[in-house]
C-alpha positions in Angstrom: 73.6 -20.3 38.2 70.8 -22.2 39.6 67.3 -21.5 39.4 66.4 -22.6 42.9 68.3 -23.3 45.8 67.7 -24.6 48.9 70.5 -24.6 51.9 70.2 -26.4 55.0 66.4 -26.1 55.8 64.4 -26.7 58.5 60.4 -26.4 58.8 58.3 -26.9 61.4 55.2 -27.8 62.9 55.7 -26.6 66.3 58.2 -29.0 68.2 57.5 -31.5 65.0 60.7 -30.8 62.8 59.2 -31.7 59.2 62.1 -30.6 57.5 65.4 -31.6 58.4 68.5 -29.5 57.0 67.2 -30.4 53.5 69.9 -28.6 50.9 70.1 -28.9 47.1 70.0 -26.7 43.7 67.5 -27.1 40.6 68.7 -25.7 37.4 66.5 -24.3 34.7 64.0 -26.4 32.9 64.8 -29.3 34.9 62.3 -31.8 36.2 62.8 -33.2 39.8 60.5 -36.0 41.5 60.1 -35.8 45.0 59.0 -38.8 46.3 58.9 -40.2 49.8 56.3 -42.3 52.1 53.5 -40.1 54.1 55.0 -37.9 56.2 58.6 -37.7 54.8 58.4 -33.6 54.6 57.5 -33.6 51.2 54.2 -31.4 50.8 55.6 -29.2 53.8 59.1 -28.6 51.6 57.1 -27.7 48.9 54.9 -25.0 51.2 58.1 -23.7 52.5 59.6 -22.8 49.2 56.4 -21.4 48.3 56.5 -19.4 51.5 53.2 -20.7 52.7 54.7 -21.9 55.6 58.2 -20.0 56.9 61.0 -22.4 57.8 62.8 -22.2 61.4 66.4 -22.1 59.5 68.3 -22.2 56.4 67.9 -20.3 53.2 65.3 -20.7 50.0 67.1 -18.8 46.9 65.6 -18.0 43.4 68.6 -17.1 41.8 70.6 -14.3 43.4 67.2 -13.4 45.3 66.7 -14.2 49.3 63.5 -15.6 49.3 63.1 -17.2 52.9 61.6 -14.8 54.7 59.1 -13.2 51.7 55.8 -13.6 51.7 53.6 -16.3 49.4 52.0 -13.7 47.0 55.1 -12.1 46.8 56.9 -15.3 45.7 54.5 -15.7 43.0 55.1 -12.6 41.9 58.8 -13.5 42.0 57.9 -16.1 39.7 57.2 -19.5 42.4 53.8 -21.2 41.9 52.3 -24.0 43.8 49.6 -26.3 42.7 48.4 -27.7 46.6 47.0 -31.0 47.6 43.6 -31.1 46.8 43.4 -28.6 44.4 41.8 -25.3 46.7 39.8 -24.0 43.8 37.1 -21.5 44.4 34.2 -23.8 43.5 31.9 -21.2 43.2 34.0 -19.6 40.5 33.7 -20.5 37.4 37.1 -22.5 35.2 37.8 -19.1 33.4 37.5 -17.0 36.5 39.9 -19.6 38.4 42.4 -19.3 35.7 42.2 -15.5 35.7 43.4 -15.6 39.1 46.8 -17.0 38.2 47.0 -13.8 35.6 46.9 -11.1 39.1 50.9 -11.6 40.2 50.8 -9.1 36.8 54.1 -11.4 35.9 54.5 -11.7 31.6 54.8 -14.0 29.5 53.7 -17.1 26.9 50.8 -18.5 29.4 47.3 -17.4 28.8 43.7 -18.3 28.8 43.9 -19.4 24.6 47.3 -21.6 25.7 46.0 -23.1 28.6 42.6 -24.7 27.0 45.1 -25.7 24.2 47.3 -27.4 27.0 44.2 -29.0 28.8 41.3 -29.0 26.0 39.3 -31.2 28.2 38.5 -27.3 29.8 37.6 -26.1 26.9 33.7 -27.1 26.8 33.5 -26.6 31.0 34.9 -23.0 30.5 31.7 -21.0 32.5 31.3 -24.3 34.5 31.4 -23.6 38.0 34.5 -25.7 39.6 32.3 -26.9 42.1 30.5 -28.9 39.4 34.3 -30.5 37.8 35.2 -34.3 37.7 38.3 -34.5 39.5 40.6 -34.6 36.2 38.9 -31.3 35.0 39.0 -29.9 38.9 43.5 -31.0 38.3 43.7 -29.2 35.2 42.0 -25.9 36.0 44.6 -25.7 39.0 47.6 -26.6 37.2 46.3 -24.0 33.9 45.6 -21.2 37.4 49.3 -21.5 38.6 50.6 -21.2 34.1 48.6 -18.2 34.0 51.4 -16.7 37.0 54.2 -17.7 33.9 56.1 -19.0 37.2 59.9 -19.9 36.2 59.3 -22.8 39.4 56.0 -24.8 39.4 55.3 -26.8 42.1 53.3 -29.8 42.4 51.6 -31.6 45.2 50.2 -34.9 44.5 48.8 -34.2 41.1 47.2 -37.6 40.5 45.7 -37.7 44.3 42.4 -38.9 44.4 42.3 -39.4 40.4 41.1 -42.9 38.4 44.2 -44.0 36.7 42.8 -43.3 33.7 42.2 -40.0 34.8 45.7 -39.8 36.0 46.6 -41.1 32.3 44.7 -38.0 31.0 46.4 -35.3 33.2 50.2 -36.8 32.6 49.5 -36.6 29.0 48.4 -33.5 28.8 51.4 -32.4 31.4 53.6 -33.5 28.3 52.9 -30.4 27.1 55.0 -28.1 29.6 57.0 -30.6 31.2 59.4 -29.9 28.5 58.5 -26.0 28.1 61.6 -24.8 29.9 59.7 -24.1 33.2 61.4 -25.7 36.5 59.4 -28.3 38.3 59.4 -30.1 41.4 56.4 -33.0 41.2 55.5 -34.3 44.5 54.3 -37.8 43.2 53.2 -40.8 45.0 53.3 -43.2 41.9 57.0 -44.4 41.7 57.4 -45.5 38.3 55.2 -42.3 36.7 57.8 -39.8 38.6 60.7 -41.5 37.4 59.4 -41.0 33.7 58.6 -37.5 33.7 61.8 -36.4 35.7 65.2 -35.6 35.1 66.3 -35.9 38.7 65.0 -37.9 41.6 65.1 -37.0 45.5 63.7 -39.0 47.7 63.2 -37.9 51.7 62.4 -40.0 54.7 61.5 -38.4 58.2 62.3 -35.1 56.8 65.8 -35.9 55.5 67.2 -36.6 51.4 68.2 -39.9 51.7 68.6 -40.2 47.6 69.4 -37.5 45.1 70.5 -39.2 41.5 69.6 -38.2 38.2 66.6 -40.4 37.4 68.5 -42.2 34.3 71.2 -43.1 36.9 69.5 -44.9 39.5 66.8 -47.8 39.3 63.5 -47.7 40.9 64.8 -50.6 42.9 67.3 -47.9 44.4 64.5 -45.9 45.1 62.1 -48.0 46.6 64.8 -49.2 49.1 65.5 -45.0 50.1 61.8 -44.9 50.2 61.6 -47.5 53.1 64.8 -46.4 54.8 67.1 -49.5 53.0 69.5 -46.9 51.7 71.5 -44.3 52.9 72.6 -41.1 51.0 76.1 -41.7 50.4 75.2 -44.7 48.7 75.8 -47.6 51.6 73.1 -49.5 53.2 70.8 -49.2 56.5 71.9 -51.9 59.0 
């Protein structure tokens, strides 16, 4: 059974229709990229599933569980967590008190305080630093180590190297390594091409709120990709006129 799956949504933003009768599964531990130019549907697809923003139709499932119409804090508690654009930290809190929030959907498991400074030890000497007063990297890895400490079975994304030095970006994927490969299912909302296609074991890619590609990410070339990305490629695997 799949760990997520998503039939035949649509989202949206008044009479804007973000999402487009999107549909696929996610098994366990799997990595999936979703890539796709500004404006595609991405970050809303990924809000939807976390239930921060309720579709118009279709169905979001966590296994045999009907999650379309529950609530965000709910769906953490389900096990779905979301790392947004931009990070949303409470920058008047300090790194420790941020990643205690992740710890208050009361869901168990491996992720804690002593396993997320080993995942991200850049945190370790900022610990009573107030987020406020993070580089962006450090800012990055106290909201990825806040959405761990939920020990979500689905982590979502959004744009984790937005706004980051590539070095910085360098610094974050490395440490990322560490989880990436933990068992947890992710969907990585990534605007660097070549960086999603390492991480990932699957690749989707949406234009104007449709999949137009959905291939395993050792089975297509970023070539493939890039030609989905600008509309050169349909999904059954012909070409745009």
């Amino acid at each position: 059974m799949s760990t997520l799956s998503i039939q035949e949504l649509d989202v949206r933003h008044g009479l804007l229709q973000a999402v487009r009768g999107v549909s696929f599964q996610i098994d366990k531990g799997d990595v999936l990229a979703l890539v796709g130019a500004n404006g595609a549907g991405k970050t809303t697809l990924l809000r939807s599933i976390a239930g921060a923003h309720l579709p118009a139709s279709g169905r979001i499932l966590l296994g045999d569980r009907d999650l379309t119409q529950v609530p965000s804090h709910k769906r953490i508690a389900m096990g779905i967590a979301l790392v947004p654009e931009g990070r949303r930290l409470f920058s008047q809190m300090t790194v420790e008190e941020n990643l205690l929030l992740g710890k208050t959907s009361g869901r168990k498991g491996a992720w804690n305080i002593a396993r997320v400074f080993d995942a991200f030890p850049n945190l370790v000497p900022r610990r009573h630093a107030k987020t406020g007063q993070l580089s962006g990297g450090e800012q990055q890895a106290t909201a990825i180590g806040r959405a761990l400490m939920s020990n979500p079975d689905v982590l979502l994304l959004d744009e984790v190297s937005l706004g980051l030095s590539p070095l910085v970006v360098d610094r974050v994927y490395e440490q990322l390594q560490t989880f990436l490969t933990s068992g947890t299912t992710i969907i990585l909302v990534e605007q660097d091409l070549g960086r999603a296609m390492r991480v990932a074991s699957r690749v989707i890619c949406m234009l104007e709120g449709r999949i137009v590609l959905d291939a395993p990410a050792a089975a297509v070339s970023r070539d493939e990709v890039t030609q989905a990305y600008f509309g050169l490629h349909r999904a059954d695997g012909g070409r745009a006129a």
